[in-house]
C-alpha positions in Angstrom: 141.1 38.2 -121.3 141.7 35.8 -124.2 144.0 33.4 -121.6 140.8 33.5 -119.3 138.6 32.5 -122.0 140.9 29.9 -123.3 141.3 28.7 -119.5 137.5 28.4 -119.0 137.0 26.7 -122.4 139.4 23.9 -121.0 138.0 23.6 -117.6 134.4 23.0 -119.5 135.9 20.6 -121.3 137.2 18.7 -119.0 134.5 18.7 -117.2 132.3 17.5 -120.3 134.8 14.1 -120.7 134.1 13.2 -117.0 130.2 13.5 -117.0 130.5 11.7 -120.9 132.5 8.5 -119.1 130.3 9.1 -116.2 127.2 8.9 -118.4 128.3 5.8 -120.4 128.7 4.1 -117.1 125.2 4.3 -116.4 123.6 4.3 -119.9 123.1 0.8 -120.0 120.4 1.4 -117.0 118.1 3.9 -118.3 117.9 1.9 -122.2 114.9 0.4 -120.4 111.9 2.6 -119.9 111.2 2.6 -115.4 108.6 0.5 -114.0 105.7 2.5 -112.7 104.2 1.0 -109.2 100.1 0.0 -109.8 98.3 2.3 -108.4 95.0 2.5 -107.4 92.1 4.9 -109.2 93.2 8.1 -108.4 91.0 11.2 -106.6 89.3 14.0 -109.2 92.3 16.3 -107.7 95.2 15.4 -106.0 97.1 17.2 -103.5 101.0 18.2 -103.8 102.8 19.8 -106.5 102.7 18.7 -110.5 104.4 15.7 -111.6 107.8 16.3 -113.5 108.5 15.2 -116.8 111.8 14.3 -117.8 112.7 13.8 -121.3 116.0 13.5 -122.9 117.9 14.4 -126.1 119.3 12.8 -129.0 120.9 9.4 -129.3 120.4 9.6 -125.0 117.9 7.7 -122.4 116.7 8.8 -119.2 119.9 7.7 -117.3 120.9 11.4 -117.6 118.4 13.1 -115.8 120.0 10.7 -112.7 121.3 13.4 -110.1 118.4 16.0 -111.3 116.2 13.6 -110.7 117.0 13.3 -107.3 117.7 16.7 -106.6 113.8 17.4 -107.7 112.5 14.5 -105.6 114.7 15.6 -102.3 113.2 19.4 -103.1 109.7 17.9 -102.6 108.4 16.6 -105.8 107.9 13.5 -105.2 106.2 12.7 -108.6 109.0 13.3 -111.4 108.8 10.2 -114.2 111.7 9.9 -116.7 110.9 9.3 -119.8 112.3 7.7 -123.4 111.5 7.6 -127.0 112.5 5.0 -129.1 115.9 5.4 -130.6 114.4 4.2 -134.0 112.6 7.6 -133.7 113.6 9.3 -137.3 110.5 12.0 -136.9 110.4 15.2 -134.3 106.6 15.3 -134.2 106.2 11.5 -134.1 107.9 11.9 -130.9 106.3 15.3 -129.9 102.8 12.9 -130.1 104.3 10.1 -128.2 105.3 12.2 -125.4 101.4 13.4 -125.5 99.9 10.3 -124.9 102.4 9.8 -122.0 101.4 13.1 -120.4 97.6 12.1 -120.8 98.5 8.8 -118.9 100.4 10.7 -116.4 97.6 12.9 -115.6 95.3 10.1 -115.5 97.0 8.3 -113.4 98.1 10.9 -110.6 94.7 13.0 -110.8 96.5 16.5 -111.5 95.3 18.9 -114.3 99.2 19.8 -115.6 102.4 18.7 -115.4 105.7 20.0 -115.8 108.4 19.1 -118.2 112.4 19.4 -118.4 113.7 18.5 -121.9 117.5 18.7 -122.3 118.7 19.0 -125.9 116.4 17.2 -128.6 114.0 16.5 -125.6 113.1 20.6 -125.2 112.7 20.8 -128.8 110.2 17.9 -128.5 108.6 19.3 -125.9 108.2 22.7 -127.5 106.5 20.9 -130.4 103.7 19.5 -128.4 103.0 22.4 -126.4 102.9 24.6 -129.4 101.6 23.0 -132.3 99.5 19.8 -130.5 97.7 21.6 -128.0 100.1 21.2 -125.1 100.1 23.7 -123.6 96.7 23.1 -121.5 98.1 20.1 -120.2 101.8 21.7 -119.6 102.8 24.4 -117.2 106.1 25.3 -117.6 108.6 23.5 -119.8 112.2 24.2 -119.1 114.6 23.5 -121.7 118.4 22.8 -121.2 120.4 23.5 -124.1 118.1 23.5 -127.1 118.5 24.4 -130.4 115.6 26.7 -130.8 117.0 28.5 -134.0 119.0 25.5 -135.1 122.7 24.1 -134.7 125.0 23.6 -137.6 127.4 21.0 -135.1 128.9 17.8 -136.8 127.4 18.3 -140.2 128.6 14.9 -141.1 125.4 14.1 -139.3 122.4 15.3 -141.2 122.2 11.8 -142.2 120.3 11.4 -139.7 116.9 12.7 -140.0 116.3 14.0 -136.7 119.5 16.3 -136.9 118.5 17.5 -140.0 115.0 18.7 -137.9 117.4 20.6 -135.8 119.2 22.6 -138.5 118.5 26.1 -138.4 115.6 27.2 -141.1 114.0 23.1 -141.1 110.5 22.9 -141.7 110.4 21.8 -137.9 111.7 25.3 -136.6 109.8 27.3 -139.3 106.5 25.7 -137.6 107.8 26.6 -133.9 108.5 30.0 -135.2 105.1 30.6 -136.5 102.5 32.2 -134.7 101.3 30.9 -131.4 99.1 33.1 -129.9 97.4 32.5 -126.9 99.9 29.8 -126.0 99.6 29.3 -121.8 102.3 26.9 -120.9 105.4 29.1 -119.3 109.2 28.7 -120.7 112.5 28.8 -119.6 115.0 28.5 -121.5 119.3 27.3 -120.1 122.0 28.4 -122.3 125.7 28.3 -121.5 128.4 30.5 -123.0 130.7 27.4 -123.6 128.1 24.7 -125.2 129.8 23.5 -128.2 127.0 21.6 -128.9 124.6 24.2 -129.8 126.7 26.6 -133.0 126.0 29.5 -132.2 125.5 29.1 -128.6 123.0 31.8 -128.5 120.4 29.5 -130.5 119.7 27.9 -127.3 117.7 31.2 -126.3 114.1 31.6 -127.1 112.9 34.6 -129.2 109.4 34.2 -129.8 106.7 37.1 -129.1 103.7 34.6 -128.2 105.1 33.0 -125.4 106.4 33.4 -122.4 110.1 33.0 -122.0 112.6 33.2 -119.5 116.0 32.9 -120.6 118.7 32.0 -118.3 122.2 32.2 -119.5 124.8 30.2 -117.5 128.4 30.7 -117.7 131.5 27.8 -117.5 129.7 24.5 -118.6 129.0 22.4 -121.8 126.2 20.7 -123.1 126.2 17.6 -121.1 126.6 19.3 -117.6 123.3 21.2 -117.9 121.4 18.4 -116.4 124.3 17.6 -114.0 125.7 20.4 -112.8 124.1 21.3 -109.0 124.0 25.0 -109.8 121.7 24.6 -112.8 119.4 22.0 -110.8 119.1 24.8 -108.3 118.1 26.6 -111.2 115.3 24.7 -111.9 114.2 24.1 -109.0 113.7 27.7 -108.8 112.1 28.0 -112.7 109.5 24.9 -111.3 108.6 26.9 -108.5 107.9 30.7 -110.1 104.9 30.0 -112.4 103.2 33.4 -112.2 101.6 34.9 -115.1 103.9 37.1 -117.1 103.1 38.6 -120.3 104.7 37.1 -123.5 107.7 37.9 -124.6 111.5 37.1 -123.6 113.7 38.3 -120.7 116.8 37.4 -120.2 118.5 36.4 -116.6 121.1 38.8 -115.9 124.6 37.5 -117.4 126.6 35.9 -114.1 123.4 35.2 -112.2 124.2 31.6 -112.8 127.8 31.8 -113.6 129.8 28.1 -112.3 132.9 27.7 -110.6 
């Protein structure tokens, strides 16, 4: 059992140093935030499903959401906008606003009433905070989070120079707030973790135990941190989590271990 662990762990991790010299390839491309085509005044409602958010995590750009990206828009959504915050960002909420006003432009722009948001990392935690604590969640539907540190993460403690990583250690002021009360909260979650992210210490912090809201935790088995938003199987997987937003009463459940398991 302890070979097969050790086998796995190695597979992941080889797996994580080909998307990282993948990724560094196409960094450079996404430092730049995408050109959005003028478009004309849009109806009061528009037809066709929400538009997607994507927004990244820390020290990243949208380059990474590349191949989800185009797994969402070949799956029929063919409004999904990628989205960056400035690298100078030294302030969770700071960014958790910034992505409001970009959701408020989205909506004005496209005519829909919600959107729909994918945040790997940093980016679900960002996310989180605007639909929790500035009113998001009227404007959000469901906000599915890959690998986020909803309890905290004590990796590369060498780090908390950095103020943003010090947001994401566990008991921060940041995740005291996001485990406060939230009643009434309407936007849906689902939550990715993997058994082998050695990003998120403990890996289980990248489940979400709240009893407001509405979470969906989906555990996936055989991949790191950076092939959440790569791997084909987890796209699949929220392809499906865009798709089932029916009411549920808050609370978590979990996905059954395996369900999502990765060669």
């Amino acid at each position: 059992m302890e070979l097969t662990k050790v086998t796995a762990l190695m597979k992941a991790t080889a797996l994580e140093l080909a998307i990282l010299t993948g990724h560094l390839v196409l960094y450079p491309s996404g430092i730049v935030a995408e050109r959005l085509s003028p478009t004309a005044t849009p109806p009061a409602i528009t037809p066709g499903r929400r538009p997607v958010v994507l927004l990244h995590g820390f020290v990243d750009n949208r380059s990474v959401f590349v191949l989800l990206r185009r797994s969402l828009t070949r799956n029929g959504r063919d409004r999904v906008e990628s989205v960056n915050y400035s690298p100078l960002t030294c302030d969770l909420r700071a960014a958790a606003e910034a992505l409001g006003r970009r959701v408020d432009e989205i909506l004005a722009r496209t005519g829909h009433a919600e959107v729909d948001i994918v945040g790997h990392s940093l980016g679900g935690l960002i996310a989180r905070y605007y639909v929790q604590r500035l009113g998001g969640d009227t404007r959000v539907r469901t906000l599915v989070m890959l690998g986020t540190p909803h309890s905290g993460t004590t990796v590369a403690p060498l780090a908390d120079a950095h103020p943003l990583v010090r947001q994401m250690r566990p008991g921060s002021e940041v995740l005291r707030e996001l485990a406060g009360p939230s009643p009434g909260c309407r936007t849906r979650f689902v939550s990715f973790w993997s058994d082998l992210d050695q990003v998120m210490v403990p890996v289980e912090t990248a489940r979400l135990d709240h009893p407001d809201l509405v979470v969906h935790n989906v555990r996936v088995s055989g991949i790191g941190h950076l092939a959440l938003p790569v791997h084909p199987t987890v796209a699949a997987g929220v392809r499906e989590a865009l798709e089932a937003d029916g009411p549920e009463a808050p609370g978590a459940r979990e996905e059954e271990p395996g369900a999502t398991s990765v060669a």
